[in-house]
N, C-alpha and C positions, 0 to 999 in steps of 0.2 A: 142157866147157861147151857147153851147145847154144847154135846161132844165136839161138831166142826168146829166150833169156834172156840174152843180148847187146843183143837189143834192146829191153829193156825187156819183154818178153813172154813167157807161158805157155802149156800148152793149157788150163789152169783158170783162168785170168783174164783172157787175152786173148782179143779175138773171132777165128771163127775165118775168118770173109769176107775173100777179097785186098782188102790196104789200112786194113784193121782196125786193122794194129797201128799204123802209119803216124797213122791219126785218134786212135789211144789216144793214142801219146806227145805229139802235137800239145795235144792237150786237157790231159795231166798239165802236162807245160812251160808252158802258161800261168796255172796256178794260181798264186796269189798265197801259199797255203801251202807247203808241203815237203811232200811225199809218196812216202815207200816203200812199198813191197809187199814178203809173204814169201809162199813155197808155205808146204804142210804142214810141211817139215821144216825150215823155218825159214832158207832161202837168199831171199835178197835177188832177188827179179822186178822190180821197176821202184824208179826213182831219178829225182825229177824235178829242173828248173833250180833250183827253190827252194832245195831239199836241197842240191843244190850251190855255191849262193851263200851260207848258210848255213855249211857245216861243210867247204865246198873239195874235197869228193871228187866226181870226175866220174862220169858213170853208168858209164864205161867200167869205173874201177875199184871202183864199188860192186856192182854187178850181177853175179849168180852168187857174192855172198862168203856163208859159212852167219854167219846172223845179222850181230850187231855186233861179237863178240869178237875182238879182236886190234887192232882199227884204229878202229872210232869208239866203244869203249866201253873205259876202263880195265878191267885186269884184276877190279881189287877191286867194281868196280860188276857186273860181268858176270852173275854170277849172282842178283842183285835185278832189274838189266832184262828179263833173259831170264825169270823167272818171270811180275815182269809183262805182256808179251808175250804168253807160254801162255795166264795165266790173261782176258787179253781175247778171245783166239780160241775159249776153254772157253764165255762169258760170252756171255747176250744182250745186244741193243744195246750201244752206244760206250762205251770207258771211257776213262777221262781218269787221266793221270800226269803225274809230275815228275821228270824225273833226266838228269844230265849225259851231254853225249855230246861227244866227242872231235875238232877239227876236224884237218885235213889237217896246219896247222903245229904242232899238241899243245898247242894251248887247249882250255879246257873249256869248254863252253857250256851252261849251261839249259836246255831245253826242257819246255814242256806239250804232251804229245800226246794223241790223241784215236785212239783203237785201235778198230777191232772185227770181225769174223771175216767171211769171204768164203767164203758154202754154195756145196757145189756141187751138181748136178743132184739127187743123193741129198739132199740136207738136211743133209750133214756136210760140215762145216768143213772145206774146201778152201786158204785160205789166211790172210791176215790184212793187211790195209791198216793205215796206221799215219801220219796226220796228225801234223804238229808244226811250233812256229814256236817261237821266242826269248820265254822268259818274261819279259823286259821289254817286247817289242812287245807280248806279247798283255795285258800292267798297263795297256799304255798302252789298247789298245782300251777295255777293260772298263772305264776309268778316263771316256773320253770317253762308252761306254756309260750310266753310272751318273752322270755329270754332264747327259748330256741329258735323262734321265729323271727326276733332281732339278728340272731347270729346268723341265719342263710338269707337275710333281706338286707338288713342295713349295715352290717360288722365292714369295718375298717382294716381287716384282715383277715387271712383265707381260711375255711374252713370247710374241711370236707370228711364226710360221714364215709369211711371205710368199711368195707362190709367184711365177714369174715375170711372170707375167698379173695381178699385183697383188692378187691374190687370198689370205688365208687360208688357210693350209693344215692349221695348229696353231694350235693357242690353250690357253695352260695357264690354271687355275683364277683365279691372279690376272688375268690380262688379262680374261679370260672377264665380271667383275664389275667391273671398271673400265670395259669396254664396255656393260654392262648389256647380255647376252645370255649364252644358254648356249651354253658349251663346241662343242657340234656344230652348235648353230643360226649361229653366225658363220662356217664354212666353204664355201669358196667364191662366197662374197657380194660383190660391190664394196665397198668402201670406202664408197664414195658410201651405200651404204644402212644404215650403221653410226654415222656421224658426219653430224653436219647441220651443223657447220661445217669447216674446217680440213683437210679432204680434196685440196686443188690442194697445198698444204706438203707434208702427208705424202706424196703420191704424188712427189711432186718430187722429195725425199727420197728414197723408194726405187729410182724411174728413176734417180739420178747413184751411188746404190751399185752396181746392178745395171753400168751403165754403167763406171764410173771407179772404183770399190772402196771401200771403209768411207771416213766422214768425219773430218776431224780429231781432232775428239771431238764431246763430247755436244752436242746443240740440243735447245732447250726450244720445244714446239710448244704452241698455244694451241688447241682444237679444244672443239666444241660434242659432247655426247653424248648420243643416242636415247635415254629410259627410260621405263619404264612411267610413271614419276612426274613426266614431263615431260623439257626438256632441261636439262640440266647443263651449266657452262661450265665445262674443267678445264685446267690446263696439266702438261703431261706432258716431262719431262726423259727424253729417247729417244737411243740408241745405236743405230747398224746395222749389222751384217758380213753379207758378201756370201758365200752359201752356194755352194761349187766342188763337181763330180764328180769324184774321183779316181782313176777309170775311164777317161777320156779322155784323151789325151794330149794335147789344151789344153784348158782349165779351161774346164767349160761348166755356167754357172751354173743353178743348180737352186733359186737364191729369195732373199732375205734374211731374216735373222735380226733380228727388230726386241727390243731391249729397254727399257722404259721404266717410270719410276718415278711418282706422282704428286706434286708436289711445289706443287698449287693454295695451299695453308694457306699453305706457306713464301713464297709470290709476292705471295698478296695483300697478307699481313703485313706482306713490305719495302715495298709498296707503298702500303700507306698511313701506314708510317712516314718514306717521302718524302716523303708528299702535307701530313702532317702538321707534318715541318722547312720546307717551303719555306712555309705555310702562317701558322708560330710566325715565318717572318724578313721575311715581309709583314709582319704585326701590326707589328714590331721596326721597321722602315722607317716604318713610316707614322705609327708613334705622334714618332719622329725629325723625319721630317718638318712634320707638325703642331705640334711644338714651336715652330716656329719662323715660324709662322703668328699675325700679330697680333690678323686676324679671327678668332675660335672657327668661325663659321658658315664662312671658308675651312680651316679646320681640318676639318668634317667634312666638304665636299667630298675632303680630300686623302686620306683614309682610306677614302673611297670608291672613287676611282681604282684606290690600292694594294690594296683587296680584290677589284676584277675580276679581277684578272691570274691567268689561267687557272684559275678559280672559274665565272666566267659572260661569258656575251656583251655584256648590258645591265646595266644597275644603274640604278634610277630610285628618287630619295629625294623624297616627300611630307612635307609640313608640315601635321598637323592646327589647321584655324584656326576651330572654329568647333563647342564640345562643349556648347552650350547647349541645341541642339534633339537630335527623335534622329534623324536625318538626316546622317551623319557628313561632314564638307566639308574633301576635301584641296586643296592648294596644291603644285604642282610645284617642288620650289625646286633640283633638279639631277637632271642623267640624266649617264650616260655608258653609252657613249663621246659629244661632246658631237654634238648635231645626230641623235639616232637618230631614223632613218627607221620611221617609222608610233606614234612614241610623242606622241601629239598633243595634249599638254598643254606650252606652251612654258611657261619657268622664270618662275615668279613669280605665274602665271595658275590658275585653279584648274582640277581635273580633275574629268572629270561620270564619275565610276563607277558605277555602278547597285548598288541596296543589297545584290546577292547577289555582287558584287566580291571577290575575295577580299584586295585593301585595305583594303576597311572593314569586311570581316568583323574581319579580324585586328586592326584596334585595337578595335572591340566586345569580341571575347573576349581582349584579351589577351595572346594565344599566335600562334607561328607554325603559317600555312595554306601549304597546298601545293597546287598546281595542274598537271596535266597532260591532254594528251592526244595521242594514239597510236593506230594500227593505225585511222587514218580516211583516208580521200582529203585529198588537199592543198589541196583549193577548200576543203570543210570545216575544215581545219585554219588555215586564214589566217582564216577566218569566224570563228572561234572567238577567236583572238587580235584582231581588229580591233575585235569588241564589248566586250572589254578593255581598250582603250586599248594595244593592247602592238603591237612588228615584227611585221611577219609572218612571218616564220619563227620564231617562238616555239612552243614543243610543250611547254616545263617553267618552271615559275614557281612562288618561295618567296618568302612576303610575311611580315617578321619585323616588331614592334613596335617602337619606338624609346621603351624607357623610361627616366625618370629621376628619382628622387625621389618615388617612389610615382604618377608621371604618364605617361601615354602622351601621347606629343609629335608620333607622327607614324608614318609606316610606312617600311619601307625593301623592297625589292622587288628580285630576282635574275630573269634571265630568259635563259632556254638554248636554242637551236636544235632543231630535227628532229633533227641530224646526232649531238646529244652525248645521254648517260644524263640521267637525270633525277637529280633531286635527293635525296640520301639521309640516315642519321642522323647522320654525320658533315658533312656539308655541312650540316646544318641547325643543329650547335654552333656551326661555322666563324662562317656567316648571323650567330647571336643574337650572337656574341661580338664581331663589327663591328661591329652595332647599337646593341651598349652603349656602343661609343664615339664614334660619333655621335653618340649622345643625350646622353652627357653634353658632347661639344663643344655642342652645340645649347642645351641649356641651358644651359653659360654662354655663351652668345651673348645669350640673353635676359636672363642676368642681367646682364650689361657694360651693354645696350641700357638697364635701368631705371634703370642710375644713370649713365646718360648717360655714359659710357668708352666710347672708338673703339678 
């Protein structure tokens, strides 16, 4: 046996520079594959550490043995490996097989290798290399392969490859349409210029994965989003793991993996079937309460009280006293909370609202009016509430009708801050369905008062 092929080396495969062979083995040994080499006639030239952490045979005693026969190949297989062998060295480009091969203590092992022929200066087939690793490792690769590739192609939820810089790096089709942009248009972009709210969360979020490793579990993030159609507010149910290099011998993170579902429908839904129980056990309380109220007319203050709580900031109930002319003339007969600052009509006194009021619009027609305003300076906006009779931090006001018996009795009036949403169609049920039971305490207030009963 020659010294080259002792050491891993030929004069057909190895180079022939001093130190050559020295850099070949160095480079074989750190593959992460198993790599042999055969010459022409089918002797074993190189044998690297994989091969030998694999199948237990050292280069010492693999190198210079002709082929696999005898030692890492059973008899009965021998002649099927060894043909397929030939016939990749016969064969252009890599060919890929499957077949057992024999380790050191006479297990058998699986392999898929990947073969293919080594020209030499002529263009004839000189020798033959011959890749291979454990066909459960490489299920596994292909396995992780084909699940990432699922998850930026077909996944049913969003998923996007955060780079370290907080940046995009992937974005599969779902996220792509949940962010309202395309697929390559989000890469590389801040955060910031994606989302118009919710962007300090998320990045917080992926700074402490990046930092300290995946979270507990899931958090549900609230975030505004960019669209052509304007902004969108959506809540998104997000997972993070923290993307490692397996290359380094400490883990050096290369990004996180964000996954998230949209889950707005589900959130809003419980949400306002909170809004709507705590909503149903005010009414329950108040009508309780008022039960046990001898005046009616303190009965419908007490229903007033219990419909502020967390509804509105003010409540202010008017008493129409005067449907003779058409000039409509109300009477303050309660506010709360009691004493409100800048509602300048004290209880019992009448209130000078001006005929385009949205007061005395609302008993003219009827029906509940709604009043806001927004996106003005704050001088403006107190300006606006103070020619109203309302606080000055007013920006939302819903003025419902207090009807009773085919009569409008009076008005009843909600009134919300800068700070809160405005009033909507469900607040505006909540509104009439108070109303109604004001008006009917109210009425019989008035009815007690005719026949002279305290």
């Amino acid at each position: 046996m020659s010294a080259s092929r002792r050491s891993g080396t030929t004069d057909e495969l190895g180079p022939e520079e001093p130190g050559g062979a020295d850099l070949l083995n160095a480079l074989l040994d750190g593959m992460d594959a198993a790599l042999c080499a055969f010459d022409a006639d089918g002797t074993v030239t190189h044998w690297n550490r994989e091969a030998t952490r694999i199948l237990g045979w050292s280069a010492a005693e693999a190198v210079g043995r002709p082929g696999f026969a005898g030692w890492a190949v059973r008899s009965a297989d021998d002649a099927e490996v060894r043909e397929r062998l030939r016939s990749a060295m016969r064969a252009p480009g890599r060919q890929v097989h499957e077949f057992a091969l024999v380790t050191k203590d006479g297990r058998r092992v699986l392999v898929r290798t990947q073969s293919a022929a080594v020209r030499g200066p002529d263009g004839r087939p000189a020798g033959l290399y011959c890749a291979f690793s454990e066909v459960h490792t490489q299920i596994d690769l292909e396995r992780s392969i084909a699940l990432s590739e699922a998850l930026f192609e077909d996944a049913s939820w969003g998923v996007v490859l955060i780079d370290a810089d907080l940046r995009p790096a992937v974005v599969n089709a779902h996220a792509a349409r949940a962010l309202g942009v395309g697929r390559s248009a989000a890469l590389g972009r801040p955060l910031g210029e994606v989302l118009a709210q919710g962007t300090e969360e998320l990045e917080s979020a992926l700074t402490h994965v990046l930092a300290e490793g995946a979270l507990p579990g899931p958090i549900e993030l609230w975030v505004t989003v960019r669209t052509a159609e304007g902004e969108r507010r959506r809540c998104w149910r997000s997972g993070f793991v923290r993307l490692a290099s397996p290359l380094g011998q400490e883990p050096v993170p290369l990004g996180v993996g964000w996954l998230f579902q949209d889950v707005t429908e589900a959130r809003l839904g419980e949400r306002e079937a909170s809004l709507l129980r705590f909503r149903a056990n005010q009414l329950h309380r108040a009508a309780r309460a008022a039960a046990e109220c001898e005046d009616p007319a303190e009965a419908a203050v007490v229903h007033l009280e219990f419909a502020l709580a967390g509804f509105a900031d003010h409540a202010l109930l008017d008493r129409l006293t005067d449907t003779r002319g058409e000039t409509v003339r109300l009477e303050r007969l309660a506010a709360t909370p009691a004493g409100t600052p800048g509602a300048d009509a004290h209880t019992g006194l009448p209130v000078r609202y001006a005929p385009d009021h949205p007061a005395p619009r609302c008993t003219e027609r009827g029906g509940t009016v709604r009043a806001d305003v927004s996106g003005v300076p704050a001088a403006r906006s107190r300006e606006w509430a103070r020619t109203r009779h309302w606080p000055a931090d007013t920006a939302h006001a819903l003025c419902t009708p207090l009807r009773s018996r085919g009569r409008t009795l009076g008005v009843l009036t909600f009134l919300r801050g800068t700070s809160r949403d405005g009033f909507d169609r469900i607040d505006t049920t909540y509104a009439e369905e108070v109303a109604a039971r004001i008006a009917a305490a109210l009425d019989l207030a008035d009815a007690v008062r005719g026949t002279g009963q305290v």
